[in-house]
C-alpha positions in Angstrom: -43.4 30.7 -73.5 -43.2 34.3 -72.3 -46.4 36.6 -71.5 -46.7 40.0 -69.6 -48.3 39.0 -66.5 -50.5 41.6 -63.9 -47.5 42.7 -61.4 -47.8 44.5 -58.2 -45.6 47.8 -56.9 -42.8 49.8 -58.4 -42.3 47.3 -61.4 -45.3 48.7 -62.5 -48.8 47.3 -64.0 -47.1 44.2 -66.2 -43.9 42.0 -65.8 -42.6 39.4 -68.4 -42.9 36.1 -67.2 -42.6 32.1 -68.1 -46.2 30.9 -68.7 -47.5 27.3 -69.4 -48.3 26.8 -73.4 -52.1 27.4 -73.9 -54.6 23.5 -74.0 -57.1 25.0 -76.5 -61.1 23.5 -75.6 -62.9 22.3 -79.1 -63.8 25.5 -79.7 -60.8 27.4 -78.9 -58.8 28.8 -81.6 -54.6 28.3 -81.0 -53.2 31.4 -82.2 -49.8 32.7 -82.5 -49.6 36.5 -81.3 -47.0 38.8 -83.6 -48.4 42.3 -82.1 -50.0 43.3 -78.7 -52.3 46.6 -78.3 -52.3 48.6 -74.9 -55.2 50.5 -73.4 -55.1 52.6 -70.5 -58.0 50.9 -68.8 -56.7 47.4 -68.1 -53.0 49.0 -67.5 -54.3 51.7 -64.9 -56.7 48.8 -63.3 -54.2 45.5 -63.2 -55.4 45.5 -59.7 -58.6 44.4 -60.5 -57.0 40.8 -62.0 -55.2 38.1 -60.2 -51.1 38.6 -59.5 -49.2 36.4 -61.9 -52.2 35.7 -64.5 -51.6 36.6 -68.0 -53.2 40.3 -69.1 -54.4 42.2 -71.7 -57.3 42.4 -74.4 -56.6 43.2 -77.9 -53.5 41.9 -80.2 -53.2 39.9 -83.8 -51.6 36.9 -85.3 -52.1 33.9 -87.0 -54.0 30.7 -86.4 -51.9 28.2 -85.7 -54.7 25.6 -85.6 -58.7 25.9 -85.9 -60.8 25.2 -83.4 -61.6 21.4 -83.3 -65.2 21.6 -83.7 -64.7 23.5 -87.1 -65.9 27.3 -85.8 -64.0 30.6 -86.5 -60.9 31.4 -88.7 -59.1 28.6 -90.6 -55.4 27.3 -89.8 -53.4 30.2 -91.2 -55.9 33.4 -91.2 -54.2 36.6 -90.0 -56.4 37.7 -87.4 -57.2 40.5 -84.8 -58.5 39.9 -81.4 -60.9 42.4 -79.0 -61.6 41.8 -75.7 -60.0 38.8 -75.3 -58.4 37.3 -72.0 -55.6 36.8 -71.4 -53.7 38.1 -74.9 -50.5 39.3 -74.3 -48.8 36.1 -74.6 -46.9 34.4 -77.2 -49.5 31.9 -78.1 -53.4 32.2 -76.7 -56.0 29.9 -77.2 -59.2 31.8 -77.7 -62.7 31.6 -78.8 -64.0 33.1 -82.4 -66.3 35.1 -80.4 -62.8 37.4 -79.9 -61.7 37.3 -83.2 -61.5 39.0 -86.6 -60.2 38.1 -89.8 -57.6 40.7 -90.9 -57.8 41.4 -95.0 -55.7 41.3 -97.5 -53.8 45.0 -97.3 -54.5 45.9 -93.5 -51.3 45.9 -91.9 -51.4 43.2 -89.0 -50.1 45.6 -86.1 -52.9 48.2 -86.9 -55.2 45.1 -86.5 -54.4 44.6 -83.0 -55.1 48.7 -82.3 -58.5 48.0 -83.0 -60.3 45.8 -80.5 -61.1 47.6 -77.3 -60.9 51.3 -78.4 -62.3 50.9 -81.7 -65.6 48.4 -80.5 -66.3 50.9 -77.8 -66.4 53.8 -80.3 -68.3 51.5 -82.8 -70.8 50.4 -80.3 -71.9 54.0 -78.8 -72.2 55.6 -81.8 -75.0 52.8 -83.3 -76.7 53.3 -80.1 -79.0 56.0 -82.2 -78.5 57.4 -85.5 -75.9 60.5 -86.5 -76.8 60.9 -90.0 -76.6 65.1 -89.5 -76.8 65.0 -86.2 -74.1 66.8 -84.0 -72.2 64.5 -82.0 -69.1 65.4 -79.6 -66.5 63.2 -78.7 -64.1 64.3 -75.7 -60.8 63.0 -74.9 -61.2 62.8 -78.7 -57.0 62.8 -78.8 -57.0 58.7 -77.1 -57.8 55.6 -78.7 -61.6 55.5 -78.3 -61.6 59.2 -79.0 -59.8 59.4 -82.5 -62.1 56.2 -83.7 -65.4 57.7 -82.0 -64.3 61.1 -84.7 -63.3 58.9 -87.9 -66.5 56.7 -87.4 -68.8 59.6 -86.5 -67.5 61.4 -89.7 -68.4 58.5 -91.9 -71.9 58.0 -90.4 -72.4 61.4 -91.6 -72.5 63.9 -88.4 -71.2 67.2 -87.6 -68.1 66.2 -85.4 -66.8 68.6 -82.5 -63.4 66.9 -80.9 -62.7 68.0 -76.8 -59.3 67.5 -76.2 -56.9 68.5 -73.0 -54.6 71.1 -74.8 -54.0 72.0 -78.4 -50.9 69.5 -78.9 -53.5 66.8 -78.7 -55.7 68.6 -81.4 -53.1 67.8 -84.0 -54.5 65.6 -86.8 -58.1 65.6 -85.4 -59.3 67.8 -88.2 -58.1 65.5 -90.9 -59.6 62.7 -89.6 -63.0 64.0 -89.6 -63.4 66.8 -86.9 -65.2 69.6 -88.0 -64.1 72.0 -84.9 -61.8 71.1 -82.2 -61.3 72.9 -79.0 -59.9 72.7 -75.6 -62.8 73.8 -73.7 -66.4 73.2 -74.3 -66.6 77.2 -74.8 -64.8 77.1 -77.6 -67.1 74.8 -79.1 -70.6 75.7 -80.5 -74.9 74.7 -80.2 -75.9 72.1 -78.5 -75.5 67.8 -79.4 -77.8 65.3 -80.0 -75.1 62.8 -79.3 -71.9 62.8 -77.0 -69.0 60.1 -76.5 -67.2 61.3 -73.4 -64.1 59.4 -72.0 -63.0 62.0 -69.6 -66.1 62.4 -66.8 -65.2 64.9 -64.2 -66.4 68.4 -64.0 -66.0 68.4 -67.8 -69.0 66.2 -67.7 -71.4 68.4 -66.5 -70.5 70.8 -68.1 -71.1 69.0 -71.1 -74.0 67.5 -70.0 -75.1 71.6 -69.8 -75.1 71.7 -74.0 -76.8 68.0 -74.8 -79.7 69.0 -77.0 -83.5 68.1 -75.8 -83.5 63.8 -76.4 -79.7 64.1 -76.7 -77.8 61.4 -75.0 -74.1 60.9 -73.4 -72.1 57.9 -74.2 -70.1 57.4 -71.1 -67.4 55.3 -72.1 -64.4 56.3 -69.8 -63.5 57.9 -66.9 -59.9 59.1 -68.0 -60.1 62.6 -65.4 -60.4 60.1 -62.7 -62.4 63.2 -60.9 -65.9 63.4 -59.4 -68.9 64.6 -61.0 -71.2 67.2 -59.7 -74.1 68.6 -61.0 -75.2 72.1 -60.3 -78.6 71.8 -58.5 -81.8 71.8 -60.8 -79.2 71.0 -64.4 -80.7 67.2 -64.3 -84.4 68.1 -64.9 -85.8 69.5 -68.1 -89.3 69.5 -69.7 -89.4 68.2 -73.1 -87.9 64.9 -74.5 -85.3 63.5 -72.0 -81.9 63.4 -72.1 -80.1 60.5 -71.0 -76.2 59.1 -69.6 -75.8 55.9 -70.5 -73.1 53.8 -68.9 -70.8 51.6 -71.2 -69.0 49.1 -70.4 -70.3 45.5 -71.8 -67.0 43.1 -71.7 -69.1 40.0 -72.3 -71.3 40.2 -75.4 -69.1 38.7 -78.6 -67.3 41.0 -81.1 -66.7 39.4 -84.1 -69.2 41.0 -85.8 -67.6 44.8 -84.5 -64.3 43.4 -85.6 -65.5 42.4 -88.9 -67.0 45.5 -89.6 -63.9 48.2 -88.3 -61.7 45.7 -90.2 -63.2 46.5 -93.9 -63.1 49.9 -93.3 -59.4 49.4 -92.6 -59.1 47.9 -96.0 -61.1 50.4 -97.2 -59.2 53.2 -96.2 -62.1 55.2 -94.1 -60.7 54.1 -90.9 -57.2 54.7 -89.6 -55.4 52.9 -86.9 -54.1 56.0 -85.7 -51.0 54.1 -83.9 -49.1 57.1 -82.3 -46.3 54.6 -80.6 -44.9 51.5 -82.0 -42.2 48.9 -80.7 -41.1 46.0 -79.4 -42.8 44.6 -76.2 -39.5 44.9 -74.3 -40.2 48.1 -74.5 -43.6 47.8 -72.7 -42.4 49.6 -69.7 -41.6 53.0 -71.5 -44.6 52.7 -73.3 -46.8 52.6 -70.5 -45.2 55.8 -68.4 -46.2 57.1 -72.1 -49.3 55.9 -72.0 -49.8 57.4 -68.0 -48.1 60.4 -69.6 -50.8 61.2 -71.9 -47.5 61.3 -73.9 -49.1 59.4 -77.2 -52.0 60.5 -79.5 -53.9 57.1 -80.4 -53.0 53.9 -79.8 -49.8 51.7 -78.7 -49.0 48.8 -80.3 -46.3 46.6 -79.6 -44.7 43.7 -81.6 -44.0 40.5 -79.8 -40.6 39.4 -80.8 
């Protein structure tokens, strides 16, 4: 069967290659894939896996067979994975702690959007409550970022969107932004709550408007620049602030899944799938994806 595979040099972050067909454990799920959903992280970090091993996190499909010891999705459930290893194959085997069932009405390839992006955005803004509280959200124009604004809007915050020029602002308002801007000057009071994917100098000055007790989410690194922080800007009398680093790839996301799913069916939560295509086409998508040429998610469909 064919899978993209972690490549090295010019070809660029993935290649297609001939894989062996997936041995499922007793509690593996087999699962046929029919879409596959990029994020920049594991495409701008291949390095970090093993030439040759099968990549990616998030996709859907069916379930070709249940897992033998009678866990997870039943033979035939339409389902989404997050975080899962190894996915972009044609057929994974993978354990229910990855998976989702997809309802009735949610378009299968928006179901593969969700994983990664949409769990990260999930899990930083239940880290304390937003109900009327101010949150930001910068790089609020990527796949974390447009989540992080829909889900913060139906928690019940005041949403202000950061984004790197005002092409990217487009839509942001409609999907739950209450001000959008291109510079945190244009952008006003202070937050309890902020959800930054961007670090850099933005960062601090960011960190320069977090409200006393307020804390920063720090979920991505998209600047790929330093942080500094003027001298003295870190202490403050009062209740602290806090940064709080993000990045749990271990702990099981069915329940995430689960929950982003219904609001799918719902309608309060868009995919927001700003590219769509066949995974031939993965190596366009990608230079779009470098290119900070697509607002929201990729997803491709494995044919």
């Amino acid at each position: 069967m064919r899978a993209l595979v972690v490549a090295r040099g010019d070809t660029g972050p993935v290649r297609f290659d001939e894989v062996g067909e997936p041995l499922p454990t007793p509690h593996e799920a087999l699962v046929e894939i029919r879409h596959i959903g990029l994020n920049l992280g594991e495409l701008k970090h291949a390095d970090q896996w093993p030439v040759g091993a099968i990549h990616g996190h998030d996709a859907s499909g069916v379930v070709l067979r249940a897992a033998a010891d009678g866990t997870g999705p039943a033979e035939g459930a339409r389902v989404a994975l997050g975080h899962a290893p190894h996915a972009w194959a044609e057929r994974i085997a993978v354990a229910p702690a990855w998976l989702g069932v997809v309802p009735d009405g949610v378009d299968l390839g928006d179901a593969a959007a969700v994983g990664v992006a949409g769990v990260t955005a999930l899990r930083a803004l239940r880290s304390r409550s937003v109900l009327a509280r101010r949150v930001l959200v910068t790089g609020a124009s990527g796949g974390v970022g447009r989540f992080a604004v829909q889900l913060a809007g139906v928690a019940g915050a005041h949403v202000s969107a950061l984004v790197g020029s005002p092409e990217r602002a487009a839509g942001l308002r409609e999907l739950g932004a209450d001000e959008v801007a291109t510079d945190i000057s244009g952008l006003l009071g202070e937050f309890d709550l902020v959800v930054d994917t961007v670090g850099g100098p933005q960062l601090a000055a960011v960190w320069d408007r977090l409200a006393v007790g307020g804390d920063v989410q720090l979920v991505g690194f998209a600047s790929g620049l330093p942080t500094t922080f003027p001298t003295g800007s870190l202490f403050s009398f009062g209740t602290p602030r806090t940064l709080s680093t993000f990045g749990d790839t271990v702990s099981a996301v069915d329940a995430e899944l689960a929950d982003l799913l219904e609001l799918l069916a719902s309608g309060r939560l868009s995919a927001e799938v700003g590219l769509r295509a066949g995974w031939h086409d993965v190596d366009h998508a990608v230079r779009s994806l470098f290119a900070r040429e697509v607002r929201g998610k990729i997803v491709l469909d494995v044919t």
